[in-house]
C-alpha positions in Angstrom: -138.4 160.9 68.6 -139.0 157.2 68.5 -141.2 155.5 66.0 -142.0 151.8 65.7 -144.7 150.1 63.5 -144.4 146.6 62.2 -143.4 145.9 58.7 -144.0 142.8 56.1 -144.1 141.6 52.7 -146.1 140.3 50.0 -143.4 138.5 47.9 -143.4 141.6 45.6 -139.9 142.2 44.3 -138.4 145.6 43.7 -136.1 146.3 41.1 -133.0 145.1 42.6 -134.0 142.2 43.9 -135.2 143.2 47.8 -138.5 142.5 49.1 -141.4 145.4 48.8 -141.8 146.2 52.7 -145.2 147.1 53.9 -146.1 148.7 56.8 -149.2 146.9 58.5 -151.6 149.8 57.7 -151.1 149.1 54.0 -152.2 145.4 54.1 -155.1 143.6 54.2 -155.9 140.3 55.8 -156.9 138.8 52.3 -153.6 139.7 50.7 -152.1 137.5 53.2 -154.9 135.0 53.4 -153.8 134.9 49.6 -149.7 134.9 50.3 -149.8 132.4 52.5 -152.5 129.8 50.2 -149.4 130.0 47.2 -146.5 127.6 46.7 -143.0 129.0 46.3 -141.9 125.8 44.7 -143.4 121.8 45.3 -142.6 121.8 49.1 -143.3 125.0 50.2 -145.2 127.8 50.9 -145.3 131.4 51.6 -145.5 132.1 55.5 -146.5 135.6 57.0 -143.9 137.3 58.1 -142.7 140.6 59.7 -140.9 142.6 62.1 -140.8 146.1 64.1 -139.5 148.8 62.0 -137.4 150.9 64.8 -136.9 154.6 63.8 -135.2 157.0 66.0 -135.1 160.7 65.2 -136.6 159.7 61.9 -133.2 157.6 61.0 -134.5 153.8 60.5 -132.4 151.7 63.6 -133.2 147.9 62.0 -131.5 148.7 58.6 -128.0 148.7 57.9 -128.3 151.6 55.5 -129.7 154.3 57.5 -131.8 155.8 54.4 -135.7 156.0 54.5 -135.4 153.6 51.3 -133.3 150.9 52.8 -135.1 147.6 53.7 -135.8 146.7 57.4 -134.6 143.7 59.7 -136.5 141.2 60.8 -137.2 137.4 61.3 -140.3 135.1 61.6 -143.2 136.5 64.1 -142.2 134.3 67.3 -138.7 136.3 67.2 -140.6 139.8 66.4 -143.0 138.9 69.3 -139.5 138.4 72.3 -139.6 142.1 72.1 -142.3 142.5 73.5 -141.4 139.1 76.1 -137.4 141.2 76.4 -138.8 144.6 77.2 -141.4 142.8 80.1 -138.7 140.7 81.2 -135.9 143.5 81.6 -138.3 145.5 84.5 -138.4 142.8 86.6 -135.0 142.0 86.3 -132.4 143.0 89.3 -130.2 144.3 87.0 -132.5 145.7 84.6 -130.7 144.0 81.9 -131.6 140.9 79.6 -130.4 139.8 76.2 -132.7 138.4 73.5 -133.2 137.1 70.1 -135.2 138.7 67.5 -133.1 138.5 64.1 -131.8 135.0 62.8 -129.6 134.1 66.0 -127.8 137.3 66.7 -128.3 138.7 70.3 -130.0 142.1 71.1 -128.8 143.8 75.0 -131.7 145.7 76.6 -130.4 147.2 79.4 -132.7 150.5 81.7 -130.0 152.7 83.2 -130.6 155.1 86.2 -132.0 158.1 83.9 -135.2 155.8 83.1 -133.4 155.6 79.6 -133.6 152.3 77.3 -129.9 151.1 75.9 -130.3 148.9 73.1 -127.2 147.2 71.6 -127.0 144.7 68.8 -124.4 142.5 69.1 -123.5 141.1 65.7 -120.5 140.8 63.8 -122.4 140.3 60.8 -125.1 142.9 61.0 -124.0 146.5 62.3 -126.5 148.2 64.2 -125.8 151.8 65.9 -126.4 151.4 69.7 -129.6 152.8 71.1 -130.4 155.3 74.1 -134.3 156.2 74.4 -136.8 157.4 76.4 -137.9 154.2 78.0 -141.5 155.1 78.5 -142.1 156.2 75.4 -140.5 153.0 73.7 -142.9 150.8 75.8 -145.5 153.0 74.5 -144.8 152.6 70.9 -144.3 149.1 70.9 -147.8 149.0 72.5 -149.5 151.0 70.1 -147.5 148.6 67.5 -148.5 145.4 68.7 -152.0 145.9 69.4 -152.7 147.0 66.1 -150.2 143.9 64.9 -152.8 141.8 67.0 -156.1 143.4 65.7 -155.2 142.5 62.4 -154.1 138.8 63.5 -157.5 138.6 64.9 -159.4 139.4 61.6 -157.3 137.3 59.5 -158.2 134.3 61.8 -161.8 134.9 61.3 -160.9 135.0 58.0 -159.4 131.8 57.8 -162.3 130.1 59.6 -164.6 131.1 57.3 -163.2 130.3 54.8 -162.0 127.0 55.9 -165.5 126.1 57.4 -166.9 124.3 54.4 -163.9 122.0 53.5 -161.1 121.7 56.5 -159.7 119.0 54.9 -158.2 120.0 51.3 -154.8 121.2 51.1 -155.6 125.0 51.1 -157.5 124.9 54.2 -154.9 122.4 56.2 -152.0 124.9 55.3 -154.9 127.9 56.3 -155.5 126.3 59.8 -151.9 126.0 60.1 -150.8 129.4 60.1 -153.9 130.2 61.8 -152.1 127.2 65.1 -149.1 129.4 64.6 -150.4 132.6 65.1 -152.4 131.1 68.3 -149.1 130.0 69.4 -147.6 133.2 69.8 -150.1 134.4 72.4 -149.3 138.4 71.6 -152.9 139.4 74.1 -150.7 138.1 76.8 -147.9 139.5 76.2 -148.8 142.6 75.5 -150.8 142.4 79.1 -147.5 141.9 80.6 -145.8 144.7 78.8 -148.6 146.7 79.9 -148.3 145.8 83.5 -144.7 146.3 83.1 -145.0 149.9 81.6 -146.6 150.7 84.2 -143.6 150.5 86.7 -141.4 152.9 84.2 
């Protein structure tokens, strides 16, 4: 009933103009190693980016336009990865309630009601979201099985940049590399999916 797997891009374009979403399973750590190495213009580069793509009774939830073709939502990967902070946050809560942050600076309600069920409302004037009412254990569960695959394949491409940065850590490709490679350390997904663990297991 609920689905949820995380979802990027490459740059590619389609056809009218939106970005070519990819689900993580379609993606390889040196297509990204690549993305991220390129220059959008003199300043700037590519950054790795992605999101959860929510589907619920095979409707997509993150995409204004409801159709299997429409493009998820999303932001950078330390607003992707407050899902996981929300959902661990919102068991230990007296109210079992909390409000987070995961698309530009919009506000997402979790809330758990009696029924062990999982409300989710998007409150956004700007973005319309339908609200939410789902198992809760088995929301926890896919954004498990999400994130540790999102966090397998973070693992491999930081090898990846090491290696490859080994020889010569000091030109510009390798300082942007190691870069990326700080940021993804930053967002510390083992431990929070630990905590969301420990707090599925209170559901």
């Amino acid at each position: 009933m609920i689905d949820v797997k995380f979802i990027t891009s490459l740059g590619e374009k389609l056809e009218d103009g939106r970005e070519k979403q990819l689900y993580l399973e379609e993606v390889e750590a040196a297509q990204v190693i690549n993305l991220i190495s390129q220059r959008f213009d003199e300043d700037h580069y590519h950054d790795f980016r992605g999101g959860f793509a929510i589907n619920y009774r095979e409707k997509p939830w993150n995409s204004p336009g409801r159709k299997q073709s429409a493009s998820y939502l999303y932001d950078d990967l330390n607003r992707t990865t407050q899902w996981l902070t929300a959902l661990s946050d919102l068991v230990g809560e007296e109210d079992q309630s909390t409000s987070f942050s995961w698309l530009d600076n919009e506000s997402t309600r979790l809330q758990l009601n009696k029924r062990n069920q999982l409300v989710i409302e998007h409150e956004s004037k700007s973005t319309k979201l339908r609200a939410l009412k789902v198992d809760a254990k088995e929301f926890f569960t896919q954004m498990l099985k999400s994130s540790k695959k999102l966090n397998k394949f973070i693992g491999e491409l930081s090898q990846r940049i090491e290696v490859k940065t080994a020889e010569s850590p000091l030109n510009p490709v390798s300082k942007r590399l190691l870069e990326v490679r700080g940021k993804l350390d930053n967002l510390q997904l083992t431990d929070k999916i630990k905590k969301l663990e420990q707090a599925s297991r209170k559901l």
